[in-house]
DRENPA-716770 format. One record per residue (C-alpha): residue number from 0; residue in three letters; z, y, x. Coordinates in pm, 1 decimal, padded with zeros to 6 digits. Layout:
# residues N
   pos   code          z          y          x
   NUM    ala          Z          Y          X
...
END
This chain:
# residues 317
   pos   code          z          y          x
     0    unk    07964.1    11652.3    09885.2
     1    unk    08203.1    11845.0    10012.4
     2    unk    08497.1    11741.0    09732.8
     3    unk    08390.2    11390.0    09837.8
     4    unk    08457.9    11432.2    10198.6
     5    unk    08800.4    11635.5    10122.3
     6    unk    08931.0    11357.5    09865.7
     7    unk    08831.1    11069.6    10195.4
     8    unk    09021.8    11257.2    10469.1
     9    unk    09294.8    11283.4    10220.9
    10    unk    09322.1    10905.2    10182.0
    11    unk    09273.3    10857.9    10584.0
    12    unk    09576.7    11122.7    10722.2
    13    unk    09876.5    10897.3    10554.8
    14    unk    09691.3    10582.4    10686.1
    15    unk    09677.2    10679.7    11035.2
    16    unk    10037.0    10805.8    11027.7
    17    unk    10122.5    10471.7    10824.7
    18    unk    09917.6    10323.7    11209.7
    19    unk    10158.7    10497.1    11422.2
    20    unk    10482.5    10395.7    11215.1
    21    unk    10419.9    10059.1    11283.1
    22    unk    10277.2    10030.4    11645.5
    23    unk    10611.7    10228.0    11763.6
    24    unk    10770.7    10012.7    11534.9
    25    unk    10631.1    09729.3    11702.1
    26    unk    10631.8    09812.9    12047.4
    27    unk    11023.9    09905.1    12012.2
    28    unk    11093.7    09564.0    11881.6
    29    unk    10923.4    09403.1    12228.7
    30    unk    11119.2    09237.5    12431.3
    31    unk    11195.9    09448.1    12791.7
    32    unk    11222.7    09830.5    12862.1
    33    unk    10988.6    10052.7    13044.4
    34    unk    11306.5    10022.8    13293.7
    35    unk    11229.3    09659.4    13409.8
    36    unk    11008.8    09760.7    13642.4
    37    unk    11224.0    10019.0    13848.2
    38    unk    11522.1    09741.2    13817.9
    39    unk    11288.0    09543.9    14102.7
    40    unk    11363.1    09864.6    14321.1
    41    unk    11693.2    09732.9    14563.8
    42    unk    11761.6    10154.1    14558.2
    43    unk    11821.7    10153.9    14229.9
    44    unk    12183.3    10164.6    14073.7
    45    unk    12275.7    10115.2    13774.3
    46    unk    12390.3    10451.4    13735.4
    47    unk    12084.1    10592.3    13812.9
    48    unk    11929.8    10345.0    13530.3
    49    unk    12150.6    10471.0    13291.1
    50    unk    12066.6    10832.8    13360.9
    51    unk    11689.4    10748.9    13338.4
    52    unk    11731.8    10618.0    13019.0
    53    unk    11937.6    10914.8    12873.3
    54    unk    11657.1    11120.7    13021.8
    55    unk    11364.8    10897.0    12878.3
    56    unk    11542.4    10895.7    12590.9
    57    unk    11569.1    10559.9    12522.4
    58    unk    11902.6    10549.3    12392.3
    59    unk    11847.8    10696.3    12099.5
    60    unk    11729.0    10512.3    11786.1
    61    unk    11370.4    10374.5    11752.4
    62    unk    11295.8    10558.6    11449.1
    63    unk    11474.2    10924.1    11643.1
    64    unk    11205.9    10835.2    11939.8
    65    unk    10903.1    10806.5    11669.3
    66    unk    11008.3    11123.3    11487.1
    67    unk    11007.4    11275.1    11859.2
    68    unk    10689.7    11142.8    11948.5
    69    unk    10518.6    11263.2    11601.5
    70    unk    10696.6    11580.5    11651.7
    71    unk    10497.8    11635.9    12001.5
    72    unk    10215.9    11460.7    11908.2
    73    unk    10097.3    11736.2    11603.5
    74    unk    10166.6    11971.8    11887.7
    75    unk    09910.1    11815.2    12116.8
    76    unk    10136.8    11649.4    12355.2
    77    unk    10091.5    11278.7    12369.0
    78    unk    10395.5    11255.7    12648.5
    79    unk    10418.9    11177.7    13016.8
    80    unk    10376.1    10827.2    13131.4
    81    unk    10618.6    10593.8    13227.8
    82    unk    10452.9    10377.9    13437.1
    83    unk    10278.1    10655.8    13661.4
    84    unk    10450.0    11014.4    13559.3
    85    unk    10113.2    11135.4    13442.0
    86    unk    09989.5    11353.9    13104.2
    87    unk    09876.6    11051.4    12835.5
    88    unk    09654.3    11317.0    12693.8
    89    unk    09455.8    11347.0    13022.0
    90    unk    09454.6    10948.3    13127.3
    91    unk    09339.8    10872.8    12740.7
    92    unk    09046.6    11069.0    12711.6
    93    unk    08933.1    10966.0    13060.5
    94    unk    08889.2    10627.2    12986.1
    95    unk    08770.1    10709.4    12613.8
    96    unk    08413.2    10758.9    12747.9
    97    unk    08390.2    10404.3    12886.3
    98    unk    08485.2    10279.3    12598.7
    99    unk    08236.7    10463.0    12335.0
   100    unk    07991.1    10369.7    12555.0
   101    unk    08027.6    10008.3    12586.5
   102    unk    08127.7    10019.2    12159.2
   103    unk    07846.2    10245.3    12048.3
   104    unk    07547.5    10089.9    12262.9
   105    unk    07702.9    09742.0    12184.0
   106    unk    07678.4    09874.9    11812.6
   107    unk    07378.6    10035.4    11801.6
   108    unk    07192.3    09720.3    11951.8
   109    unk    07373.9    09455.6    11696.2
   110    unk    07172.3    09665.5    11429.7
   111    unk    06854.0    09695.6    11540.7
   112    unk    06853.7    09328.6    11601.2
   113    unk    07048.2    09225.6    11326.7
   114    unk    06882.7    09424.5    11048.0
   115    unk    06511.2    09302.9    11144.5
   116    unk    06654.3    08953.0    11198.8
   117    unk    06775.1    08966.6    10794.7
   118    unk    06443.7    09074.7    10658.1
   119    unk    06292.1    08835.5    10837.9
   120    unk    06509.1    08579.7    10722.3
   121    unk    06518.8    08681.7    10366.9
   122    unk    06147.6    08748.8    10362.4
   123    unk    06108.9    08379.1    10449.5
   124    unk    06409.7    08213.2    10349.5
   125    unk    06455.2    07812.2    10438.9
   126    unk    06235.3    07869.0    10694.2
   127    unk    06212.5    07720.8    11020.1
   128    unk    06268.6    08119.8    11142.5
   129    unk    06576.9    08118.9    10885.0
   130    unk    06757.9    07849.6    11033.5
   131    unk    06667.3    07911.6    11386.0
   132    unk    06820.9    08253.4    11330.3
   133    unk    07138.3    08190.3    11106.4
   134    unk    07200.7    07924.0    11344.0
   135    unk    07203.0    08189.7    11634.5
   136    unk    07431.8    08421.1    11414.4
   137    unk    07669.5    08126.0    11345.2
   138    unk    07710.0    08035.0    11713.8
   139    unk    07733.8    08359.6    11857.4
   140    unk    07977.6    08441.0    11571.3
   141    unk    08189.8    08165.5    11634.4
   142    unk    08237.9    08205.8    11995.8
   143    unk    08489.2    08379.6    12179.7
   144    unk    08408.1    08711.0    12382.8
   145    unk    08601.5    08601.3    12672.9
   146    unk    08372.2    08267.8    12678.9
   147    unk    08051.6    08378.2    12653.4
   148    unk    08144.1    08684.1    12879.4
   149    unk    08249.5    08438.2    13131.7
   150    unk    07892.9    08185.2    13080.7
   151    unk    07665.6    08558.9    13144.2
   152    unk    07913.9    08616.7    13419.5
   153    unk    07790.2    08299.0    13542.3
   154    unk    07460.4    08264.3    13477.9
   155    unk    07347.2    08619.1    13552.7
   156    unk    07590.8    08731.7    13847.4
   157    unk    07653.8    08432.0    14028.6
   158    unk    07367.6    08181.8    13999.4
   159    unk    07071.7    08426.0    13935.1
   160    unk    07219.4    08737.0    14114.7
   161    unk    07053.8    08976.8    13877.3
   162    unk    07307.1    09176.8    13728.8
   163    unk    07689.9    09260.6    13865.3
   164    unk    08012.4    09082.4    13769.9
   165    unk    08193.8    09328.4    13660.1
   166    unk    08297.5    09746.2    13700.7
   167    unk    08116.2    10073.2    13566.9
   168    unk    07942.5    10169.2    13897.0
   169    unk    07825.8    10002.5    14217.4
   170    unk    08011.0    10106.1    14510.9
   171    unk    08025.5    10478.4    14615.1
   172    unk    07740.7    10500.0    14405.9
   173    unk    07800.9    10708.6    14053.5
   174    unk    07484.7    10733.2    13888.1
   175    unk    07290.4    10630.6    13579.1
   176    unk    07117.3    10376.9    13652.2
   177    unk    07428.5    10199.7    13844.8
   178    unk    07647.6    10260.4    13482.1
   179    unk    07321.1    10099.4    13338.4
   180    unk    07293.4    09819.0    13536.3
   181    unk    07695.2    09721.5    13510.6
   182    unk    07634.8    09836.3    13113.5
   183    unk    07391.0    09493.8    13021.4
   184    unk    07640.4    09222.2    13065.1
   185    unk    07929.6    09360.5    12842.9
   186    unk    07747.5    09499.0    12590.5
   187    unk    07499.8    09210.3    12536.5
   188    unk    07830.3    08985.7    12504.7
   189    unk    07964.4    09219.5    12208.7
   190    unk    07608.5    09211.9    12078.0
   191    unk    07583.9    08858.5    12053.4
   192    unk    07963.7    08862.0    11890.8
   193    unk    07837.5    09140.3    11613.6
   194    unk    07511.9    09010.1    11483.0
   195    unk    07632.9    08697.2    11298.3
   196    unk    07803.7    08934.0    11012.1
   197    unk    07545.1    09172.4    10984.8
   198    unk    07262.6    08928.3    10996.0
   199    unk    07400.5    08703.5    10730.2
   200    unk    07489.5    09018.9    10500.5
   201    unk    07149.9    09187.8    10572.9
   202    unk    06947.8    08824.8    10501.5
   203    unk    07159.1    08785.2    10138.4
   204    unk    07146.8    09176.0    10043.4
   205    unk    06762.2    09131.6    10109.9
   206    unk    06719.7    08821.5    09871.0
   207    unk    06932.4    08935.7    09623.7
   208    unk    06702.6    09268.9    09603.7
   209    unk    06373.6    09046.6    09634.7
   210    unk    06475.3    08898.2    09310.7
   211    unk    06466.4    09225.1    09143.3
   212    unk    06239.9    09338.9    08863.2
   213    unk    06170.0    09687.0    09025.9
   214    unk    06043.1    09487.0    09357.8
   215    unk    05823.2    09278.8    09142.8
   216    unk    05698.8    09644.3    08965.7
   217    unk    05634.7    09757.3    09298.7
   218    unk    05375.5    09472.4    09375.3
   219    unk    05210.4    09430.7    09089.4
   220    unk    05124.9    09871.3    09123.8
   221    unk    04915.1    09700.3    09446.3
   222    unk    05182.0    09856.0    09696.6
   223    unk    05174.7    09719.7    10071.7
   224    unk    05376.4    09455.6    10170.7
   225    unk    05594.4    09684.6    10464.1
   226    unk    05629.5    09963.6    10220.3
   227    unk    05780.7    09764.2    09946.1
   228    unk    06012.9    09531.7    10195.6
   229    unk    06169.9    09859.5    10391.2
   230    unk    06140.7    10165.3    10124.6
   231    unk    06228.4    09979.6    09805.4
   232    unk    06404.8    09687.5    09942.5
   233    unk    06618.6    09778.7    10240.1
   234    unk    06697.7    10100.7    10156.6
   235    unk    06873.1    09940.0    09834.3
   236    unk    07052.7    09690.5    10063.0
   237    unk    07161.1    09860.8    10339.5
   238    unk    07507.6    09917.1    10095.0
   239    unk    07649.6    09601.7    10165.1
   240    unk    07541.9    09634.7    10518.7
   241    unk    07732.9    09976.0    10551.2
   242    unk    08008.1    09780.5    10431.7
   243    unk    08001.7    09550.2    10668.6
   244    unk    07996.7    09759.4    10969.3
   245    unk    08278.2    09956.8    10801.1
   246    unk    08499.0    09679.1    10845.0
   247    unk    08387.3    09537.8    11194.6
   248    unk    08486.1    09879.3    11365.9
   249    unk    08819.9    09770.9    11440.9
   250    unk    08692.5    09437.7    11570.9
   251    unk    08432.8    09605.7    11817.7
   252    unk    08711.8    09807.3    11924.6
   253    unk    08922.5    09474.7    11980.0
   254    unk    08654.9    09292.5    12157.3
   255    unk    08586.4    09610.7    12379.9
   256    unk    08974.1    09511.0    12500.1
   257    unk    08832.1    09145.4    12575.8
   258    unk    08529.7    09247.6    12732.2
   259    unk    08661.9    09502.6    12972.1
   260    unk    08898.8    09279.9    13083.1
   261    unk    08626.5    09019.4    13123.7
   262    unk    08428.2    09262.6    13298.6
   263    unk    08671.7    09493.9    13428.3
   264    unk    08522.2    09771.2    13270.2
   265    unk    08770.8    10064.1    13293.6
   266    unk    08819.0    10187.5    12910.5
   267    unk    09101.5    10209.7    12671.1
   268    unk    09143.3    09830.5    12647.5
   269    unk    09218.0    09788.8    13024.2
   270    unk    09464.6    10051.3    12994.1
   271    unk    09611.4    09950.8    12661.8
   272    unk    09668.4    09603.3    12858.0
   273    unk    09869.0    09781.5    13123.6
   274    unk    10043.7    09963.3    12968.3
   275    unk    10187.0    09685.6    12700.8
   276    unk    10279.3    09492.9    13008.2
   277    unk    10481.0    09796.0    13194.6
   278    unk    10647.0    09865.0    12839.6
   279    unk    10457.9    10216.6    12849.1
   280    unk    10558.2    10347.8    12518.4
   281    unk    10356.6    10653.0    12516.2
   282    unk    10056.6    10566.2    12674.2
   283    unk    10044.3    10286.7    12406.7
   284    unk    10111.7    10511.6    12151.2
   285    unk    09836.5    10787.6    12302.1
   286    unk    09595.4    10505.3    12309.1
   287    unk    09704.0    10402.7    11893.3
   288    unk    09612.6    10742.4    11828.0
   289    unk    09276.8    10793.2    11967.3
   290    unk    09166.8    10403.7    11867.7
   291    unk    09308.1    10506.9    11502.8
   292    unk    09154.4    10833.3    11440.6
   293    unk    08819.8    10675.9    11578.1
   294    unk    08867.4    10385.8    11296.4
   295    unk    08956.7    10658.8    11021.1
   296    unk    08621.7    10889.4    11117.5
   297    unk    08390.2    10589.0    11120.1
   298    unk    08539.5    10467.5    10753.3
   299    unk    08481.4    10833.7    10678.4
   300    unk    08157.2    10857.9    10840.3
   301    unk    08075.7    10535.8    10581.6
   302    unk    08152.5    10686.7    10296.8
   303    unk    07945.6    10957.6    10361.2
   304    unk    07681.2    10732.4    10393.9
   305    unk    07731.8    10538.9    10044.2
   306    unk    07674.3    10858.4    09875.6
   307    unk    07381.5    10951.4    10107.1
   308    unk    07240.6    10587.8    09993.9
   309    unk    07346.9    10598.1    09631.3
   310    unk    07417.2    10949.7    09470.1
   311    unk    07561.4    10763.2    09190.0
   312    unk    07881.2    10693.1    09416.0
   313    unk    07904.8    11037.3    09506.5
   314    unk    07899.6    11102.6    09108.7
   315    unk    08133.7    10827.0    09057.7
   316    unk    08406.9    10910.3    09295.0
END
């Protein structure tokens, strides 16, 4: 297990710093400088905006800057901010919490209605049940975040009054239940957005194993019903499904940026969405690096679970 894990990680370090390459990359090919701003000052000269800019260091080549960056970046140092002369380090991790919240509860609920959904749906398939629910997958699939974050917003907030528009907390009021409360709206909104892919994989990994000879085996020894749906069946399609959520965790965090502008939820996205707008180079390149490593652990966190699910791709790899 341990050689497994090793030989992952391995493959993960020159991807993320393959990540950062290109989002500097990127971000230096943007039109504007993190100087646009401080040209609306009338004090400013343009001596004094040539001086910042030697000091920032923006006059050197883009590809000078990124070896800079990556130089203080192994050393812990994610920079000072442009846009507010703060650490990135400490401004990063504070809105990281947010964030994992809103992704992980938003996650966690997609599966446990997703995955029940499937069975269901595969249990029964061409069912009334199976089309009610595929169809509820489809159209929550297909719809934006922003929209249907926008119709709750409605519904709940303004016409019923039951839940808040928007924010972490109610006003000088930082506790649990007010973090709660504010939670329900964003995260049902991602929920909705992530169970269309893991239904439909869950619903044909389930009929695919219901065809099986070893399911039929199981039936005819007299086994019950749940016992031969969740220990033989699931267990032997939950592959696929690991898959699946493998690949969404760069879309859930991508809708977290919709959603917490929706909602005004203060994470990484509504700082991410700042910061690309005031040309804040290292606070968007801070914010690359936590999203990315984040990505990388969950893919690793996957694999782990393959061989945990099938020893034969521990064996194999």
């Amino acid at each position: 297990m341990f050689k497994y894990i090793v030989k992952r990680l391995l493959v993960a370090i020159p991807t993320f710093f393959g990540i950062t390459v290109l989002v500097y990359l990127i971000s230096a090919m943007a039109p504007g400088s993190p100087l646009e701003m401080l040209m609306a000052d009338p004090m400013a000269t343009k001596e004094s905006m040539e001086a910042l800019k030697t000091q920032m260091g923006l006059n050197d080549p883009a590809i000078i800057q990124y070896f800079r960056w990556l130089g203080a970046m192994l050393q812990g140092n994610l920079g000072i901010s442009y846009r507010n002369s703060l650490p990135v380090l400490g401004q990063v991790l504070e809105k990281l919490g947010p964030t994992l919240i809103l992704t992980l509860s938003s996650t966690a609920l997609s599966v446990l209605i997703a995955v029940p959904l499937g069975i269901m749906s595969a249990y029964k398939p061409y069912s009334a049940w199976d089309y009610a629910s595929s169809g509820f997958a489809f159209v929550g699939a297909s719809t934006p975040t922003f929209f249907t974050g926008l119709v709750m917003i409605y519904l709940f907030a303004v016409k019923l009054r039951v839940l808040p528009m928007g924010g972490m907390y109610d006003a000088g009021v930082h506790t649990v239940g007010s973090a709660v409360n504010h939670l329900i709206l964003p995260c049902l909104v991602l929920t909705i957005f992530n169970i269309g892919s893991i239904l439909r994989q869950t619903r044909g990994s389930m009929m695919e194993v219901f065809s099986e000879d070893y399911i039929r085996t199981a039936r005819a020894k007299g086994l019950v019903e749940p016992r031969v749906v969740i220990v033989h069946g699931l267990r032997n399609a939950l592959i696929p499904v690991v898959t699946v959520l493998s690949t969404m965790i760069p879309f859930m965090f991508g809708g977290a940026v919709v959603a917490e502008q929706v909602f005004s939820w203060p994470g990484l996205g509504s700082l991410m969405v700042q910061s690309i707008n005031a040309r804040d180079y290292p606070m968007i390149m801070g914010i690359t690096v936590v999203i990315a490593a984040a990505v990388l652990v969950g893919n690793v966190l996957t694999d782990i679970a393959y061989s945990l699910l099938d020893p034969k791709i521990r064996e194999s790899r």
